[in-house]
Each structure stands twice: as C-alpha cells, then as structure tokens.
Jmol script that loads the backbone (N, CA, C; Angstrom):
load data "model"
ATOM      1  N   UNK A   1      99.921  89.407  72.621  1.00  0.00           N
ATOM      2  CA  UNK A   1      98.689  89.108  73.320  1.00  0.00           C
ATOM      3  C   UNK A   1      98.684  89.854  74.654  1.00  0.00           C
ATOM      4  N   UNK A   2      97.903  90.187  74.980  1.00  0.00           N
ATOM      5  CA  UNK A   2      97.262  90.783  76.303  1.00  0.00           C
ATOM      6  C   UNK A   2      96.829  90.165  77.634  1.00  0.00           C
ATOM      7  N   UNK A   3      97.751  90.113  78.611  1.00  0.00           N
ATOM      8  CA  UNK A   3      97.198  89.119  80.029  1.00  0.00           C
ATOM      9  C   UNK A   3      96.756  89.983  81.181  1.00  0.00           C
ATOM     10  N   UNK A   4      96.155  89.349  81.701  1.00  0.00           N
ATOM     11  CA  UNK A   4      95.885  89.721  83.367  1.00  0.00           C
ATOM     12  C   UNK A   4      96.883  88.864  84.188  1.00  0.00           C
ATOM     13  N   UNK A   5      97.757  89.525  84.876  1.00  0.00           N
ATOM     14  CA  UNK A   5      98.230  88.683  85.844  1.00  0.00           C
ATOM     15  C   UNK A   5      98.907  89.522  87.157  1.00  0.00           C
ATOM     16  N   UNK A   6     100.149  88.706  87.886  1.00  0.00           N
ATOM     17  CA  UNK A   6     100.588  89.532  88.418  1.00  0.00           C
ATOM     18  C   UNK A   6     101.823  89.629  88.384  1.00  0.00           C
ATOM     19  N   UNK A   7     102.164  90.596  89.120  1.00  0.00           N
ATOM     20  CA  UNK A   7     103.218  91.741  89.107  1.00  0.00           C
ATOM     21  C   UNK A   7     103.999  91.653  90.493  1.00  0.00           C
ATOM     22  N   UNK A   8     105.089  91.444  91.208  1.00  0.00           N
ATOM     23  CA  UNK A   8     105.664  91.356  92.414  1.00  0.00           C
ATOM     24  C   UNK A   8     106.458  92.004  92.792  1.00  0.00           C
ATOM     25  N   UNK A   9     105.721  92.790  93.291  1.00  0.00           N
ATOM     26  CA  UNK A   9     106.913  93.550  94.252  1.00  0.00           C
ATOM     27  C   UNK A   9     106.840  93.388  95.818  1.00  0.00           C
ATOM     28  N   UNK A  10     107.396  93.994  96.553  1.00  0.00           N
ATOM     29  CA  UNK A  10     107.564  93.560  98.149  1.00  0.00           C
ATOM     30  C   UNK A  10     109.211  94.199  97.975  1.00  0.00           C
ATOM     31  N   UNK A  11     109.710  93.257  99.361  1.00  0.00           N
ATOM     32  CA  UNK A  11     110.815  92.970  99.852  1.00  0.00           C
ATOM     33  C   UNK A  11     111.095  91.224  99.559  1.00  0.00           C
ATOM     34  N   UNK A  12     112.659  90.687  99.879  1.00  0.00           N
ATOM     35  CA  UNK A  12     112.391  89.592  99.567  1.00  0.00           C
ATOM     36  C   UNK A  12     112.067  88.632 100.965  1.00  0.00           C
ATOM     37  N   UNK A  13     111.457  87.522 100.656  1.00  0.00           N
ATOM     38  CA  UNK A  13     110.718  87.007 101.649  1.00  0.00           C
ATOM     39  C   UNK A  13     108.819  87.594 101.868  1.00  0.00           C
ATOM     40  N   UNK A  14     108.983  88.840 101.885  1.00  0.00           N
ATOM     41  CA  UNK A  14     107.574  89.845 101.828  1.00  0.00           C
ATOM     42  C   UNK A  14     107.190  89.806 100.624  1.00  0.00           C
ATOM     43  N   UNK A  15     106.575  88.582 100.023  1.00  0.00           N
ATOM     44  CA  UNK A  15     105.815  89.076  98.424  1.00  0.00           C
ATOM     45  C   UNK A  15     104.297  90.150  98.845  1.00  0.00           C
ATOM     46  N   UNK A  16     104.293  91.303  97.632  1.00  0.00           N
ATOM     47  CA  UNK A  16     102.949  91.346  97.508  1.00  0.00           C
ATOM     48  C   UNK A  16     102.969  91.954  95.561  1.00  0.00           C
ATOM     49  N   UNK A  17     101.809  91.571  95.456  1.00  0.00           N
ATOM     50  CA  UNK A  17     101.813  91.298  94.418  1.00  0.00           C
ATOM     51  C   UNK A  17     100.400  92.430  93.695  1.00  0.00           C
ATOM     52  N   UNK A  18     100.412  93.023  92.516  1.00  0.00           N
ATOM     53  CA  UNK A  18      99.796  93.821  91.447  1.00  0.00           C
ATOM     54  C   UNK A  18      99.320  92.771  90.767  1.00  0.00           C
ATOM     55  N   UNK A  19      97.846  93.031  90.661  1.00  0.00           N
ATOM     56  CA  UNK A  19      97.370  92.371  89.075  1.00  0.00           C
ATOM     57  C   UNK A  19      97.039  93.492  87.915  1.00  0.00           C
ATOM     58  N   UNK A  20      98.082  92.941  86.578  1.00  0.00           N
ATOM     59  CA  UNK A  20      97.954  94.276  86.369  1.00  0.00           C
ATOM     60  C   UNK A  20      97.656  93.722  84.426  1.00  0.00           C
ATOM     61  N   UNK A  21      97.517  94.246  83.789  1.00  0.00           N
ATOM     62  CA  UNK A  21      96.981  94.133  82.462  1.00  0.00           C
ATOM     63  C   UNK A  21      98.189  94.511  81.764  1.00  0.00           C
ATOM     64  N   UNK A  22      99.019  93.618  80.546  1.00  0.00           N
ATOM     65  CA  UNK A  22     100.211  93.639  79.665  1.00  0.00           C
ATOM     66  C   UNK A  22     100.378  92.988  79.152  1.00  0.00           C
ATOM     67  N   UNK A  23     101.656  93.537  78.310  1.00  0.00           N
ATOM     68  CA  UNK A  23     100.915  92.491  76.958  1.00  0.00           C
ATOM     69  C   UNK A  23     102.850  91.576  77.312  1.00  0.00           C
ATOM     70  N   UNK A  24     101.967  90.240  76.810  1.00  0.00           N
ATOM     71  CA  UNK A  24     102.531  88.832  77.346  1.00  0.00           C
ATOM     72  C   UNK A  24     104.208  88.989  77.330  1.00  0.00           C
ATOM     73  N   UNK A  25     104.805  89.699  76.149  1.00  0.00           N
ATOM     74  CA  UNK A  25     105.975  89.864  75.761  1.00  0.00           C
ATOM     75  C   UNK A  25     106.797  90.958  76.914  1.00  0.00           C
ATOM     76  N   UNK A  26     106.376  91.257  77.553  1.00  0.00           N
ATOM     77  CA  UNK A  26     107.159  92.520  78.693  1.00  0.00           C
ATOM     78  C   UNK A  26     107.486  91.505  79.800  1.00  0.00           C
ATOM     79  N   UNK A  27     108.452  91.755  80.570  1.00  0.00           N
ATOM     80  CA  UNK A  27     109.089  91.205  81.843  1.00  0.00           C
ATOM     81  C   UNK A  27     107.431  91.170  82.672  1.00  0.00           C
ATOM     82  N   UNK A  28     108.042  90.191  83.598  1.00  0.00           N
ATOM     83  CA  UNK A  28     106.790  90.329  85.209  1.00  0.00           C
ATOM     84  C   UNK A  28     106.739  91.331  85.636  1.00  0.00           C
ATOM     85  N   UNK A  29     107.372  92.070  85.834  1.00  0.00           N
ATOM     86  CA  UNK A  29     107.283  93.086  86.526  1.00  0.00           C
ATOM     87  C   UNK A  29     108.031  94.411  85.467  1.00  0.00           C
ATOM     88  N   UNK A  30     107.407  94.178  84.244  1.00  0.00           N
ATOM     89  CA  UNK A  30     107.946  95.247  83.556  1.00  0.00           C
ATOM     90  C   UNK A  30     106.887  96.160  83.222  1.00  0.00           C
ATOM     91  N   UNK A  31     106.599  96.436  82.099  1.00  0.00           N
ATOM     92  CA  UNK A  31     105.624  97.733  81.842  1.00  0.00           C
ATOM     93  C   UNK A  31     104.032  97.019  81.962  1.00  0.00           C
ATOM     94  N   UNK A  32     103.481  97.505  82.227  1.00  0.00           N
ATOM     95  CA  UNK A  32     102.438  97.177  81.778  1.00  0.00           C
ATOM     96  C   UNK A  32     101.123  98.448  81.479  1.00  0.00           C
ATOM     97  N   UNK A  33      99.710  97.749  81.202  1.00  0.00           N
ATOM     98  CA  UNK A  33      99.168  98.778  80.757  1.00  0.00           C
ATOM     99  C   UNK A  33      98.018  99.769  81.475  1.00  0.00           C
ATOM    100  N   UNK A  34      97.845  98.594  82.273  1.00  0.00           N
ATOM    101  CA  UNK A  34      96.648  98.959  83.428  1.00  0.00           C
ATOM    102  C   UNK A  34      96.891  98.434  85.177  1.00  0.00           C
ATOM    103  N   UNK A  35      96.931  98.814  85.978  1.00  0.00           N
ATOM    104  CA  UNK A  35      96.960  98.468  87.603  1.00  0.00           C
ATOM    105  C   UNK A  35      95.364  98.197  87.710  1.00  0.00           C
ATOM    106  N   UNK A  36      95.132  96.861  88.051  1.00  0.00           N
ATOM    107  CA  UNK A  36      93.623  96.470  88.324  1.00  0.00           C
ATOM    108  C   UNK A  36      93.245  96.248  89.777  1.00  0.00           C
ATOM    109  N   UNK A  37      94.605  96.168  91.053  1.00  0.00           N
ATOM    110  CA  UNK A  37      93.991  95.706  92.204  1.00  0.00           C
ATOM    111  C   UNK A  37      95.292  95.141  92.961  1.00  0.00           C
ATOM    112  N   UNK A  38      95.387  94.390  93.550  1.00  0.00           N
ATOM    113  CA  UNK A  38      96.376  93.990  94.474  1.00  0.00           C
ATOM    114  C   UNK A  38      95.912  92.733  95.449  1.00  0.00           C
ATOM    115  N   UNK A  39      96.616  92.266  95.448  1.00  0.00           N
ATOM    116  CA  UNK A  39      97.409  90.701  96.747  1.00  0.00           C
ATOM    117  C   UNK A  39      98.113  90.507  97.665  1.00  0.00           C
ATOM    118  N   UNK A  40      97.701  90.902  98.724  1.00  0.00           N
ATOM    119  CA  UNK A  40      98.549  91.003  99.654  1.00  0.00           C
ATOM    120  C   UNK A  40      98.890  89.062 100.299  1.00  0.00           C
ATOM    121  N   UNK A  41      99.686  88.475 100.189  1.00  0.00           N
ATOM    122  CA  UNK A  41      99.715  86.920 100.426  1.00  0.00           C
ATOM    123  C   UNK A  41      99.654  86.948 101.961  1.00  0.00           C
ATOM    124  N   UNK A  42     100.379  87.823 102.555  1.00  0.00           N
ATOM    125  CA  UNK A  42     101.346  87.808 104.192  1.00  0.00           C
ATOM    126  C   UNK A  42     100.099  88.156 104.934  1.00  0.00           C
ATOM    127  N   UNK A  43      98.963  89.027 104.311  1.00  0.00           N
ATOM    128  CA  UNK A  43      98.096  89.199 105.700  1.00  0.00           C
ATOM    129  C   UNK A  43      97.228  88.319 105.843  1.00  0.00           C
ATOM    130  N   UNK A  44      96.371  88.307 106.721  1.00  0.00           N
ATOM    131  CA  UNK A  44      95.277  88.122 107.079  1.00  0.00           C
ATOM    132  C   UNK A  44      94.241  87.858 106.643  1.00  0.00           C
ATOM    133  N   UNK A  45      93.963  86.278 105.805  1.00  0.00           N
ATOM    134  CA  UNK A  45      93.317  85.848 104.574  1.00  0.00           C
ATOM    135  C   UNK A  45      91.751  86.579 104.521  1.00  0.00           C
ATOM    136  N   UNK A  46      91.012  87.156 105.707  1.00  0.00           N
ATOM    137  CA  UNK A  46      89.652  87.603 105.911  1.00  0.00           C
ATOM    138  C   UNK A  46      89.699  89.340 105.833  1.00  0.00           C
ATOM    139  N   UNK A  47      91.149  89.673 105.892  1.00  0.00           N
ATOM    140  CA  UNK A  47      91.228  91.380 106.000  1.00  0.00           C
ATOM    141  C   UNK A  47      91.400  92.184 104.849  1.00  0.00           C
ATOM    142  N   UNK A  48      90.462  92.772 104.999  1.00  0.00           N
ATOM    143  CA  UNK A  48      90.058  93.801 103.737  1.00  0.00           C
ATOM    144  C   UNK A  48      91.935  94.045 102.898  1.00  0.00           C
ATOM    145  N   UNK A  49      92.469  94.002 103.264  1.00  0.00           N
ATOM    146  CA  UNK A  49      94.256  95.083 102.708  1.00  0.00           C
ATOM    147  C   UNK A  49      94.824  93.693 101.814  1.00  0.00           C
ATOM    148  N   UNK A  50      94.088  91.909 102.107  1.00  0.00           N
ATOM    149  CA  UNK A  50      94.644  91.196 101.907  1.00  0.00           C
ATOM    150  C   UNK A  50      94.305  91.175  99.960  1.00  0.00           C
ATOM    151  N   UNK A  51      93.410  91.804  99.675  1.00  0.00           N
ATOM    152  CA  UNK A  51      93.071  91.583  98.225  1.00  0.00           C
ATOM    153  C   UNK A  51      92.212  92.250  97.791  1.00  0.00           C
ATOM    154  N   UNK A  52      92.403  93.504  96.723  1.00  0.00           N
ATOM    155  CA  UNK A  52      91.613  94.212  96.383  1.00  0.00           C
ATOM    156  C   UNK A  52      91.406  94.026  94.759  1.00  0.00           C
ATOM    157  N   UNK A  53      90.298  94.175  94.342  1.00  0.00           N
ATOM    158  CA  UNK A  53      90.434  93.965  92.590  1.00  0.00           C
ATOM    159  C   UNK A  53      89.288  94.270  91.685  1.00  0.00           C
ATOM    160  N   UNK A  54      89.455  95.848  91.086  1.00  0.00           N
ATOM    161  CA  UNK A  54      88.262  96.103  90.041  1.00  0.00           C
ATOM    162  C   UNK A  54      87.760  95.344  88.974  1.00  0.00           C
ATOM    163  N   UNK A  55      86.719  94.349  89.289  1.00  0.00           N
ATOM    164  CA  UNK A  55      85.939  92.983  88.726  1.00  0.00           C
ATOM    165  C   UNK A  55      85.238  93.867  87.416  1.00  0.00           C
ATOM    166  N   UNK A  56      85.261  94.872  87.519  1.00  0.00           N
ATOM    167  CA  UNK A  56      84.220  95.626  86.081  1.00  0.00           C
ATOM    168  C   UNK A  56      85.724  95.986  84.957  1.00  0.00           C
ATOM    169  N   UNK A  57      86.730  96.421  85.486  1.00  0.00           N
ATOM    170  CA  UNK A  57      88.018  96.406  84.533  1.00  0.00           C
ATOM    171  C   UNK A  57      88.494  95.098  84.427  1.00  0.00           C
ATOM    172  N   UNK A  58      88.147  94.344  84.954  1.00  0.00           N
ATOM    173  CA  UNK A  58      88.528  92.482  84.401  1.00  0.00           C
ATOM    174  C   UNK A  58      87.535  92.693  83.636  1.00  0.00           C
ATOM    175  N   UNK A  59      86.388  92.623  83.505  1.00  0.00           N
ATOM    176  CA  UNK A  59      85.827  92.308  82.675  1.00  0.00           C
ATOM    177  C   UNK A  59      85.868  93.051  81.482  1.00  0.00           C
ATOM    178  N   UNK A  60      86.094  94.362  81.526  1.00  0.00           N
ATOM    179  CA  UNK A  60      86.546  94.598  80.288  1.00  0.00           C
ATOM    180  C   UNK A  60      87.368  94.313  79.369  1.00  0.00           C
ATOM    181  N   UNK A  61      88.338  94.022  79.852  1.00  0.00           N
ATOM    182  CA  UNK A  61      89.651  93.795  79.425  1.00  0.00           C
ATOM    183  C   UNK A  61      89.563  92.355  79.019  1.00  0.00           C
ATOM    184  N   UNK A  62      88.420  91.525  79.827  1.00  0.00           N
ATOM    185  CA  UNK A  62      88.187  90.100  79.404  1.00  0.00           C
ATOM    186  C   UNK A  62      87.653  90.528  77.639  1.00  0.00           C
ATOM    187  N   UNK A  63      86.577  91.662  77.759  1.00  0.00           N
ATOM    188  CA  UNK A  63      85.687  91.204  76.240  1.00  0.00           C
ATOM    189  C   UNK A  63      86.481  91.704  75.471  1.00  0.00           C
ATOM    190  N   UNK A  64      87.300  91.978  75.503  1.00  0.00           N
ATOM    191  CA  UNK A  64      88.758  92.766  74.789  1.00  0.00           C
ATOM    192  C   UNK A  64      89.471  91.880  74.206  1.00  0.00           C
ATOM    193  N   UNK A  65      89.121  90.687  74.665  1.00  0.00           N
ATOM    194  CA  UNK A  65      90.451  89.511  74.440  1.00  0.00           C
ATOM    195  C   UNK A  65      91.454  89.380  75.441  1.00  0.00           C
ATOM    196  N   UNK A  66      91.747  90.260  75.864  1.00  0.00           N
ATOM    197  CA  UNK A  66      92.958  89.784  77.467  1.00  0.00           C
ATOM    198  C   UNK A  66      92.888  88.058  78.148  1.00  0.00           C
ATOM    199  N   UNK A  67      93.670  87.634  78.104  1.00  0.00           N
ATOM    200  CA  UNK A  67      93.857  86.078  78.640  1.00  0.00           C
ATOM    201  C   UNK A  67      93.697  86.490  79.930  1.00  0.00           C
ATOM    202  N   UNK A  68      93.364  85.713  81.068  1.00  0.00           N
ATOM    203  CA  UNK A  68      93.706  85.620  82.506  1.00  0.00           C
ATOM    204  C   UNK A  68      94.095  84.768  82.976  1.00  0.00           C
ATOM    205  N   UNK A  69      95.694  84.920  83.773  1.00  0.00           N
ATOM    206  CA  UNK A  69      96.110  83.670  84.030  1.00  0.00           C
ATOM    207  C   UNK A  69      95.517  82.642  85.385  1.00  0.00           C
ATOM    208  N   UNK A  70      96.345  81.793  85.573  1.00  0.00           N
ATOM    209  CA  UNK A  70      95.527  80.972  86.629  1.00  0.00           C
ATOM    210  C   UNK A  70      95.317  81.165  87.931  1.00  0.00           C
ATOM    211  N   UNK A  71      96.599  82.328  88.289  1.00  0.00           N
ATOM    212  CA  UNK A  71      96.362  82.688  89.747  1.00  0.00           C
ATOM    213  C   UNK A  71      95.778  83.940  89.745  1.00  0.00           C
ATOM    214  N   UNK A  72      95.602  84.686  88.875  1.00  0.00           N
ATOM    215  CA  UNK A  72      94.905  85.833  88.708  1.00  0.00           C
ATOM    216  C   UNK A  72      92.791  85.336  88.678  1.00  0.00           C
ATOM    217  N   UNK A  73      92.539  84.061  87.851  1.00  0.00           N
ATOM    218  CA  UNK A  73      91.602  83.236  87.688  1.00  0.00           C
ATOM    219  C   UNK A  73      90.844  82.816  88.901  1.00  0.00           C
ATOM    220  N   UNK A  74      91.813  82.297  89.890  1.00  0.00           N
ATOM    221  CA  UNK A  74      91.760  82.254  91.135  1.00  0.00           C
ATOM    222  C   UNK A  74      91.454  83.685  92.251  1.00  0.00           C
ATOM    223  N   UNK A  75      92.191  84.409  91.722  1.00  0.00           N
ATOM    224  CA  UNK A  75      91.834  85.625  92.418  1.00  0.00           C
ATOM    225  C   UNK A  75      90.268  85.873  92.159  1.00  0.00           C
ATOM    226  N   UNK A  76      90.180  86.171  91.382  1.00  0.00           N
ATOM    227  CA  UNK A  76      88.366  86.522  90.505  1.00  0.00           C
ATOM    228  C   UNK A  76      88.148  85.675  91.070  1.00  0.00           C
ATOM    229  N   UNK A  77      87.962  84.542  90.983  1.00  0.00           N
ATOM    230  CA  UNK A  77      87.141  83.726  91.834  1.00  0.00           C
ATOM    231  C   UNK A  77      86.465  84.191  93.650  1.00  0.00           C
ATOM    232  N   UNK A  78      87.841  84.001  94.059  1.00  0.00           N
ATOM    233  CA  UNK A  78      87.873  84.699  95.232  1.00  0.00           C
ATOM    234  C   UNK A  78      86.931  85.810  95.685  1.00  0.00           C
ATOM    235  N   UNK A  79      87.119  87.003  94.976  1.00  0.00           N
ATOM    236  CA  UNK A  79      86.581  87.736  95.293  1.00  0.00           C
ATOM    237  C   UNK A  79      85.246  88.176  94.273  1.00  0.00           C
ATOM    238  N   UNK A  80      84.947  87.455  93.612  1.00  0.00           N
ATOM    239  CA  UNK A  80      83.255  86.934  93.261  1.00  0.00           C
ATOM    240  C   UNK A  80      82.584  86.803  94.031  1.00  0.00           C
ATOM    241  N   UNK A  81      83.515  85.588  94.988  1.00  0.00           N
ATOM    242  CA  UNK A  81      82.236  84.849  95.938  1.00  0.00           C
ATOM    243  C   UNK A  81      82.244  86.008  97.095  1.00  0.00           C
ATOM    244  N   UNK A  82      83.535  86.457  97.516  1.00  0.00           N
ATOM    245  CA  UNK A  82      83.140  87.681  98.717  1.00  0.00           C
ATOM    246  C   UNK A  82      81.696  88.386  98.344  1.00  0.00           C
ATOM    247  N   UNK A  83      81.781  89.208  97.098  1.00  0.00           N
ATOM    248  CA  UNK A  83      80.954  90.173  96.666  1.00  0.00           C
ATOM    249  C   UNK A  83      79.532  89.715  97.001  1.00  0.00           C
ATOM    250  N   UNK A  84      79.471  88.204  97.036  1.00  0.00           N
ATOM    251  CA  UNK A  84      78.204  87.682  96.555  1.00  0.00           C
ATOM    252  C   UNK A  84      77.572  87.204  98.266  1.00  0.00           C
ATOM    253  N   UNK A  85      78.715  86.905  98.959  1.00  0.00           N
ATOM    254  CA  UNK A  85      78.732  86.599 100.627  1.00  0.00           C
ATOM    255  C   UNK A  85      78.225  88.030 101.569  1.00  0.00           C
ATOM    256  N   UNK A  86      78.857  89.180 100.822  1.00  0.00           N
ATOM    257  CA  UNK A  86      78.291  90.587 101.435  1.00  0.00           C
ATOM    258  C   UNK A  86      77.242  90.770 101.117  1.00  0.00           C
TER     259      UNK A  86
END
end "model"
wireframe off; spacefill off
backbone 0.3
color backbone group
C-alpha cells in the first residue's frame, strides 16, 4: 500500500521532517517515491520555512489510493486553512 507521511531527518533533538509518498513496507526514512513538502517543528509556527506542502500532489496521490496518515492529515489541514486565510 501507498502512504503519505513523514520522513525525519534533522540532527538529534532538531527534528525536521519530509512528507513524502511510499509504499507502507520501506523504513521511515527509507526509500520512498515522491518528496511532497516539508515540516519544520523548531520554527516559528506563523513563518513561511515552518511548513511547506504541494496540496495538488496530495491530491493526486489521494485519487490514486495513497492512505494519509494522521499527522500528515493534520498537516493538510493546516495548510488548507492558510491557503484559504490568504
């Protein structure tokens, strides 16, 4: 099966995190198939660097069948409502 989720890299203590498209059976941070955007946790919950994420490649990948997990779910959320606030 095919997920949206994320991916962690950083330093330790410094998470930042990839949402990235793979299929369920690969490590967290192993292969995956697509880079959709990024999470930055550590900055600045209102600053542009804190979360970026191509909402038209979620959605593809949604009518595709791709699962999305819950903090990735949350992310979309997130930045729905930005889009819709600008």
């Amino acid at each position: 099966m095919v997920v949206i989720r994320l991916s962690r890299g950083g330093a330790r203590n410094r998470p930042f995190y990839n949402v990235v498209v793979a299929d369920s059976r690969n490590r967290r941070d192993g292969r995956f198939i697509e880079r959709l955007g990024f999470y930055n946790p550590l900055s600045v919950a209102g600053a542009a660097d804190s979360l970026r994420l191509d909402l038209a490649r979620v959605t593809f990948w949604q009518e595709r069948g791709a699962q999305v997990s819950d903090a990735v779910a949350k992310l979309v959320k997130r930045v729905g409502a930005q889009t819709v606030a600008a």
